[in-house]
Residue frames relative to the residue before (quaternion, step in Angstrom):
aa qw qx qy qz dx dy dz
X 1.0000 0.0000 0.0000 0.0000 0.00 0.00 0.00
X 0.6390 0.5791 -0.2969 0.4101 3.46 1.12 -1.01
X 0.7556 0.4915 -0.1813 0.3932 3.05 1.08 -1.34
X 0.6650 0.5179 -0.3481 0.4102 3.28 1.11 -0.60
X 0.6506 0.4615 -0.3726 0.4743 3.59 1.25 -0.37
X 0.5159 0.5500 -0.4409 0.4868 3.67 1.46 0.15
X 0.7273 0.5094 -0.2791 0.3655 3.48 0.49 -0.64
X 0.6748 0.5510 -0.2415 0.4274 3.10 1.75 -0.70
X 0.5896 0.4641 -0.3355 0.5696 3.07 1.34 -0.79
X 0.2604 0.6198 -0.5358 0.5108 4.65 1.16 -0.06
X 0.8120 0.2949 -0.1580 0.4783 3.02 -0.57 -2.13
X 0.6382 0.1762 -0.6110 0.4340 3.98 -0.67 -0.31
X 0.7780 0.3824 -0.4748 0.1518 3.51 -0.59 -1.04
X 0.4436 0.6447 -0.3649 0.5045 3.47 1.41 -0.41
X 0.7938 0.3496 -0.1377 0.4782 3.97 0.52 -0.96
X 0.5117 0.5795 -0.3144 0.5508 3.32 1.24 -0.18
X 0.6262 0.5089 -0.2904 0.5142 3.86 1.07 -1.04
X 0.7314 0.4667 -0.2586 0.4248 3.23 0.64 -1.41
X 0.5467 0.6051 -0.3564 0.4561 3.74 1.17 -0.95
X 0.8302 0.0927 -0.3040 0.4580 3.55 0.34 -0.85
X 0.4527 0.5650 -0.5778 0.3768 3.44 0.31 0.49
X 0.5179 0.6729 -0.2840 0.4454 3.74 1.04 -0.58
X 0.7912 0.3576 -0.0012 0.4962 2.98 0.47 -1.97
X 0.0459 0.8953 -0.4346 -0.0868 3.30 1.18 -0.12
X 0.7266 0.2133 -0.3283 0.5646 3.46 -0.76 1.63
X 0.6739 0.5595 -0.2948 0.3820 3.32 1.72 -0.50
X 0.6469 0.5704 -0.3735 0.3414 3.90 1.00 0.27
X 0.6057 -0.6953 0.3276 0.2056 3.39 -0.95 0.31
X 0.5838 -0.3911 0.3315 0.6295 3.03 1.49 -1.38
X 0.7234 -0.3704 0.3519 0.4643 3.43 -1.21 -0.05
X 0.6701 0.4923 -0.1915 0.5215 3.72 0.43 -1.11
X 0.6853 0.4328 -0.2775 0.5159 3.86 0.18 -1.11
X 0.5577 0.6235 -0.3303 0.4371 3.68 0.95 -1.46
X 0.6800 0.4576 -0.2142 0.5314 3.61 0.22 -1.92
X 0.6751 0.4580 -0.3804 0.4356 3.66 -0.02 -0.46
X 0.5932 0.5309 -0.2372 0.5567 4.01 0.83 -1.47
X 0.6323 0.5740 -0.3463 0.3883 3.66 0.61 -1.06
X 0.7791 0.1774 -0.0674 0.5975 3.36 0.47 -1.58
X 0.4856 0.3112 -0.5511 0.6030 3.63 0.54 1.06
X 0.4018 0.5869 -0.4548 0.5360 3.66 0.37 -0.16
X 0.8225 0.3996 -0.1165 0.3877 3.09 -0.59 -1.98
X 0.6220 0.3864 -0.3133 0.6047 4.24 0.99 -0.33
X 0.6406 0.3641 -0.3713 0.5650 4.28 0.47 -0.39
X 0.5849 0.6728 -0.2831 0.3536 3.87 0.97 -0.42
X 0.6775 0.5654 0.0690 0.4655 2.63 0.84 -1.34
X 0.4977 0.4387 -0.2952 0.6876 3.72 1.51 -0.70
X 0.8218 0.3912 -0.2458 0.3334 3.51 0.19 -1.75
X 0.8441 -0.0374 0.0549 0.5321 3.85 0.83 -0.81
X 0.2442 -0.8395 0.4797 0.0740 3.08 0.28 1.57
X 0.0518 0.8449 -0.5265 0.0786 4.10 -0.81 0.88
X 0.1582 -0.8078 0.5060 0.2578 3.16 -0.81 0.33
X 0.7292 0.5516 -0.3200 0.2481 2.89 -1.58 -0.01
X 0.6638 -0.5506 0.1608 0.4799 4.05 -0.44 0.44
X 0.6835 0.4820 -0.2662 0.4793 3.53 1.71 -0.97
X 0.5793 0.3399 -0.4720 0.5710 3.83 0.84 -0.95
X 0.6790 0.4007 -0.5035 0.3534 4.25 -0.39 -0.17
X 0.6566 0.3693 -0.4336 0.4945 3.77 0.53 -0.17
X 0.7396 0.4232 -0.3786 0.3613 4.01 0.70 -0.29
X 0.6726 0.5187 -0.2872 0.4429 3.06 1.63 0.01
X 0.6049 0.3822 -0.3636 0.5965 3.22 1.64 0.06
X 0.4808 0.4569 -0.4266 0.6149 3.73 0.83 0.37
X 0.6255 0.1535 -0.4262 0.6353 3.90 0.21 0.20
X 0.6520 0.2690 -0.5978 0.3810 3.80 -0.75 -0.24
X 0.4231 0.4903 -0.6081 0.4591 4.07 0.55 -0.63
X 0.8367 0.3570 -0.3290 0.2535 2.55 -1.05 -1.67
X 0.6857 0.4791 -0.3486 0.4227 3.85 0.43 -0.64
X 0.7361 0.4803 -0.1866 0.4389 3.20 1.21 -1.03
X 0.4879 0.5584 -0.3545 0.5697 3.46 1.80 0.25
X 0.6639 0.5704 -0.2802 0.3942 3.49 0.92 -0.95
X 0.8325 0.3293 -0.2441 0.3727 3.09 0.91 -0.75
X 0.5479 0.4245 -0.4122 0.5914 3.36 1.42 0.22
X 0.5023 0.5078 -0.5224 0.4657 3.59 0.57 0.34
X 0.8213 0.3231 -0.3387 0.3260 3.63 0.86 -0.15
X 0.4919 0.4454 -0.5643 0.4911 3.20 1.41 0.79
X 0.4599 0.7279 -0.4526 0.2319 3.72 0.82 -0.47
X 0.3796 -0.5789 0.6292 0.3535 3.92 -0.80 1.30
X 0.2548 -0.6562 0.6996 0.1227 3.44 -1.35 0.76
């Protein structure tokens, strides 16, 4: 149980990086990122369920990335 919430929090912060490197200009910071990641990794998961360590980090890197997009459009620019 422990471990799986360690790995998850791995994979968001791991998909969070990759999100704002994607979105470029779209990340927050290291901390905000890791959060998006493993929010990411729960909107993922709905959209493209995967298994294993690599389909879970590309699916929380698309829910990021999706979940960046849309708070990029309430963001004050």
């Amino acid at each position: 149980m422990l471990l799986n919430l360690i790995v998850s929090i791995l994979i968001g912060a791991a998909a969070g990086f990759l999100a704002g490197k994607i979105m470029k200009g779209g990340g927050f910071g290291f901390w905000i990122n890791l959060l998006v990641g493993v929010a990411g990794g729960f909107i993922g998961g709905f959209l493209l369920p995967l298994n294993g360590i690599v389909g879970r980090i590309i699916t929380a890197t698309l829910g990021a990335v999706v979940l960046l997009f849309v708070i990029s459009l309430f963001k004050k620019k």
